[in-house]
N, C-alpha and C positions, 0 to 999 in steps of 0.2 A: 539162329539160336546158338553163336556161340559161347560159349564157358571152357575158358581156359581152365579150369578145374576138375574137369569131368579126365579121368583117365580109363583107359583098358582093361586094365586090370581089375578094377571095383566097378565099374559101373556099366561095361560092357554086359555083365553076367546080371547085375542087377535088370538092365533095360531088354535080355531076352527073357526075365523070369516074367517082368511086365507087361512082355507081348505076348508070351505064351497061354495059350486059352485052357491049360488048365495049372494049377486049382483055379477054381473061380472067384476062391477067396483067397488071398494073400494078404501076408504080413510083410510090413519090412522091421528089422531093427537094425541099425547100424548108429553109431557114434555120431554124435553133435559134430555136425560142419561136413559129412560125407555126400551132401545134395539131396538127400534125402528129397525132402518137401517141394524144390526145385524139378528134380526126375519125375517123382509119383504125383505129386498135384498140380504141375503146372505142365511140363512136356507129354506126360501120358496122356493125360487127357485130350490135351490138341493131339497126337497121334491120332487117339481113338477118332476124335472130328474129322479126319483127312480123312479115314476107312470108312466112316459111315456117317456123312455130317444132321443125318435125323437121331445120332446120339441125345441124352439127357443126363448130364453129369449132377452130380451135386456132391460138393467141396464143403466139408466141416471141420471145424475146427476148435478148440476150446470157448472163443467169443466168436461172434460174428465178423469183428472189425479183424481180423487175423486171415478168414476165410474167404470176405472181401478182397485182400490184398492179393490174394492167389488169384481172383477173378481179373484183379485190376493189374497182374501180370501177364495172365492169359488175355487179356483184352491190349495190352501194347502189341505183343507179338502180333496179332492179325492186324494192327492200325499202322504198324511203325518197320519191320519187320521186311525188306525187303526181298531180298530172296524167299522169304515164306509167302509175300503176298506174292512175288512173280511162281513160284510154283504151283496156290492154289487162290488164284483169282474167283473163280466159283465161288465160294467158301466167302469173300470176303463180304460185308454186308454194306448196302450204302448210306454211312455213316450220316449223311444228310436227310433221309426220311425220318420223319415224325412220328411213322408206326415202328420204326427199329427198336427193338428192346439192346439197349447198352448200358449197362451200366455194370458199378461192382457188385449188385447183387443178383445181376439176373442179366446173361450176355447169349444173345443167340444169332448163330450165323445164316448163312443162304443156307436151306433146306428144302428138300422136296416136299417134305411132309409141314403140317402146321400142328403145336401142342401147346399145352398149358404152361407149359415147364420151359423153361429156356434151356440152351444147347449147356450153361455152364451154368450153376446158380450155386450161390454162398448161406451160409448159414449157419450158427453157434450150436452151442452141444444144448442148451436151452432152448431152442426154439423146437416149440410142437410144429410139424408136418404133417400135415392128413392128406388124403385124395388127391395126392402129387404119385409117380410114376416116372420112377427111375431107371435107367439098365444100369449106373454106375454108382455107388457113392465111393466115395474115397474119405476115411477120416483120418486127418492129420492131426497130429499133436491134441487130441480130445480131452487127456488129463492132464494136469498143471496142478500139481499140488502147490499151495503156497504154506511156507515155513509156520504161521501164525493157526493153520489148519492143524497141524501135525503136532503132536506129542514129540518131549523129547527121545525115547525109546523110540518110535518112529521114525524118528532124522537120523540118529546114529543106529548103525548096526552093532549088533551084540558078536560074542562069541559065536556063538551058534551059529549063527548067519553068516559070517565068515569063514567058518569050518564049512560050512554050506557050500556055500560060493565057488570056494577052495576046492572040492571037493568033485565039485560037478562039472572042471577045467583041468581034472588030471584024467 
């Protein structure tokens, strides 16, 4: 899983805040183009699979087809992925059986246990879940306001809001 982009300095601290077992809730916020989505929804979650491969993720994201793509990340790495597969051969599933669940919406690896739920599954901020059982969700990018939703007072900040902003950075 290399990424030439991934540095020490930002994302070192971010990826102990990740591993660290508490809080159990986390937030990230960091700036457009810092990995974000790459770190917390695609490598975290494979982490978590190494540690405990009877994990049950589930990746949301504002549509489905967004959340898919996270799956259909996380599902190259275990397919394609050399060193990851030569480190956890276990883990990997055989892509040839019939009964394997692979795909972008629902990907599950060797496991000792058997669930309903697959090791990593995708899903829009729309979609109703019932009687599923999670240890993880992870929501990515969940709101997406679009321009045609919002007011202009909405879009532009006023005064206030700027003195705000301002304010709460000194």
């Amino acid at each position: 899983m290399q990424n030439d982009w991934l540095t020490e300095e930002v994302h070192l601290p971010l990826c102990n805040f990740l591993q660290s077992p508490y809080p159990l809730k986390k937030l990230i916020e960091l700036c457009r183009g810092f990995l974000k989505t790459t770190i917390a929804s695609i490598y975290y979650p494979i982490w978590r699979s190494t540690n405990n491969p009877s994990i049950r993720v589930l990746i949301t994201q504002n549509t489905f087809d967004n959340a898919a793509k996270r799956v259909h990340k996380i599902r190259s790495i275990f397919e394609k992925h050399e060193l990851f597969r030569a480190l956890y051969p276990e883990l990997i599933p055989n892509f040839n059986s019939k009964d394997i669940r692979w795909s972008n919406e629902c990907a599950e690896i060797n496991r000792p246990e058997t669930f309903e739920e697959g090791t990593f599954e995708a899903a829009g901020i729309s979609k109703k879940i019932v009687s599923r059982h999670y240890d993880l969700v992870i929501e990515d990018d969940t709101v997406t306001a679009e321009t045609s939703d919002l007011s202009e007072e909405e879009i532009a900040p006023n005064m206030e809001d700027v003195a705000k902003a301002i304010g709460w950075h000194k």
